[in-house]
N, C-alpha and C positions, 0 to 999 in steps of 0.2 A: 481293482478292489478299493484302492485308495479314493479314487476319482468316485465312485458309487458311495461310500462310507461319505464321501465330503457333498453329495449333489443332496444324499437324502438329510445331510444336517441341516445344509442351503433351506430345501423345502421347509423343513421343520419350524424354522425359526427365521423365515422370508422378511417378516414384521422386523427385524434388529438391525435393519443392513444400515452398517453406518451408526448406528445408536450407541447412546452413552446410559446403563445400566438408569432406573429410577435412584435407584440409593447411591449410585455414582453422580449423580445430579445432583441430589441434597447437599453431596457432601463439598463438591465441587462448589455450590454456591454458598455455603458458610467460611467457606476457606479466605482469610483476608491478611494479604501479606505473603510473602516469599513461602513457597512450602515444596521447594525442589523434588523432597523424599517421596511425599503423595503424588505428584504428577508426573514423575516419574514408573510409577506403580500403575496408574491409570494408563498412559501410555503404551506401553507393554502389555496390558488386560487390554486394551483395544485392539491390538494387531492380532496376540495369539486367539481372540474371537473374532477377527473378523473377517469371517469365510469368503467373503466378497476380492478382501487381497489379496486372499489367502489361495483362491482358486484362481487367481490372474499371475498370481508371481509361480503356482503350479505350472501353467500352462509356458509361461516365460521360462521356464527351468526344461522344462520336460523331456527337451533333446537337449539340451548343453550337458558336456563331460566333464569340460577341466573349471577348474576350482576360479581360473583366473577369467573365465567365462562369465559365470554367473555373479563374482563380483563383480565385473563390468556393470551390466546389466542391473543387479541390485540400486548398486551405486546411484546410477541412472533413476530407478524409481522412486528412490529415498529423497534426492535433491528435487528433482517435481513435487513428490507428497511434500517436505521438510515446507517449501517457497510458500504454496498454496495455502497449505495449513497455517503459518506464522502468519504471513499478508494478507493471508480473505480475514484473521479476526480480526488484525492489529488496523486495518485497515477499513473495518466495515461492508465487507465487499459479499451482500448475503445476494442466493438465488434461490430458488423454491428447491429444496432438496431433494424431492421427487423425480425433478429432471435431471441434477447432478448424477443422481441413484440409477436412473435408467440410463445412462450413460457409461457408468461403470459399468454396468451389468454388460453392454456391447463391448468397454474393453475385454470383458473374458470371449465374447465371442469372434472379438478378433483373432485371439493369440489361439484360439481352436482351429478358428480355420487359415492363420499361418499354416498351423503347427500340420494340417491336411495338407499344405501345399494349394489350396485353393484358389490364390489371387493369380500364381504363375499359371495355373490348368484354367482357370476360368479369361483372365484380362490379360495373362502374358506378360503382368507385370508383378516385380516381388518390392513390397512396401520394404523400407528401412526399418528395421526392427526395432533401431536403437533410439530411432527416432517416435517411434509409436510406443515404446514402453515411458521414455520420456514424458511425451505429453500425457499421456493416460496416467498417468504419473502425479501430475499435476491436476486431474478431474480426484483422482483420489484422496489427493488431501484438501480440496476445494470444499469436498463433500464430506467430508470433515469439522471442517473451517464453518461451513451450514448450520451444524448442530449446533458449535458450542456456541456460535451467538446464539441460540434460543436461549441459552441460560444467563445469569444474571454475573457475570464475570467481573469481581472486583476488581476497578482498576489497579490496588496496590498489589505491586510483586507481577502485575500479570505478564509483562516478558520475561521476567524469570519463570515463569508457572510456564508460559508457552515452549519457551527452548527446555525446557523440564519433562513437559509431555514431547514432544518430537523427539527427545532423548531417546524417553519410553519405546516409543512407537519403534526407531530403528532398533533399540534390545529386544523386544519384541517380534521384529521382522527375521534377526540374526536366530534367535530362538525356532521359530517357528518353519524358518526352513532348512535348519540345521536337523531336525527331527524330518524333515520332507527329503533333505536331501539322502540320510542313512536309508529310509522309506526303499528311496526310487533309484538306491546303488544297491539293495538284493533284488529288487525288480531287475534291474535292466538285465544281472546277471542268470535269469531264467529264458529257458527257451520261448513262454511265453509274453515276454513283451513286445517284440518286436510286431505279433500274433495279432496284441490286443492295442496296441497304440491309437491304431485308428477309430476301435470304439469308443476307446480313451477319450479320445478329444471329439467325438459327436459327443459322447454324456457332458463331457466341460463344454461346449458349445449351447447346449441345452439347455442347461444349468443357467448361463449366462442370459439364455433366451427369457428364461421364465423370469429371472431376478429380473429384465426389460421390463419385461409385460406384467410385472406385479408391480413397478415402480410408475408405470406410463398406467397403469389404476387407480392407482394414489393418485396421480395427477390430476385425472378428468374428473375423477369421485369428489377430492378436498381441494381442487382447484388452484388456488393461492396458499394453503395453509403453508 
């Protein structure tokens, strides 16, 4: 139910993956000087919208039980997003965001077909998990890092603005699967999970498919934009 409820948002609002609201933008670029409390707010409004994490850190959750599990893991994803995110602005380090985008869209299709068992039944080999939430990790806040050089980012305050937003971003992360995780502890406890897991993760596979193939459109369509 969850996974459907979140593939038909994905569809809905394909256009936002990665994006910073228009009036998030204005506001973002009149801001001059230290303003911890607003990037902090934007940060958080980024992750709890943004279905793209939101259906990858699912997929990373999905089977883990214990608490000290999925901290690991989290952890992991936060310091790749946190790296990317701070150094592609601080640093200048832009890529056509449509390839970052299409990129993330395969890290969900990876963790689906982890989550199948696919790489052990198909190549007989099983990827390090800890190590692909890692780097995906870092395409995630890279593609981040994309947008907000589009906007006009005053220099003053702006590492305190950035470690402000990354703040965000992880309250926001804590937030949003803290609500996933209550979710998928009365799921697992019905006799239908176990049932439905593997549909589970075709539709998140899917999901991931389409946010590819909507991002690699963008690409050939607007080219360099």
């Amino acid at each position: 139910m969850f996974i459907a409820v979140a593939a038909a948002t994905f569809m809905a609002s394909a256009a936002y993956a990665h994006g910073v609201a228009e009036g998030d933008q204005a506001f973002i670029e009149t801001i001059n000087g230290p303003a911890p409390g607003a990037f902090l707010y934007l940060g958080a409004k980024h992750m709890v919208t943004g279905y793209d994490h939101l259906l990858f850190l699912f997929g990373v959750i999905f089977f883990l039980y214990r608490m000290k599990q999925v901290a690991a893991y989290v952890t992991l994803f936060a310091i790749g997003h946190s790296t990317t995110l701070i150094a592609g602005v601080l640093l200048g380090t832009h890529v056509n965001p449509y390839a970052i985008d299409a990129i993330i869209g395969l890290s969900v299709v990876y963790k689906a077909l982890d989550n199948l068992g696919a790489y052990q039944r198909w190549f007989g080999v099983q990827p390090n998990t800890k190590v692909a939430v890692l780097v995906f990790g870092l395409f995630h806040g890279f593609g981040l890092a994309t947008k907000l050089q589009d906007f006009a980012l005053p220099s003053n305050g702006l590492l305190v603005n950035l470690l402000s937003f990354n703040v965000g971003v992880e309250i926001g992360q804590l937030l949003a699967l803290s609500a996933i995780l209550i979710g998928m502890g009365y799921w697992r406890r019905t006799p239908s999970f176990r049932r439905h897991a593997i549909a589970a993760n075709v539709v998140l596979m899917t999901a991931g498919f389409v946010l590819t193939g909507y991002q690699l459109a963008g690409l050939i369509l607007e080219g360099n934009a």
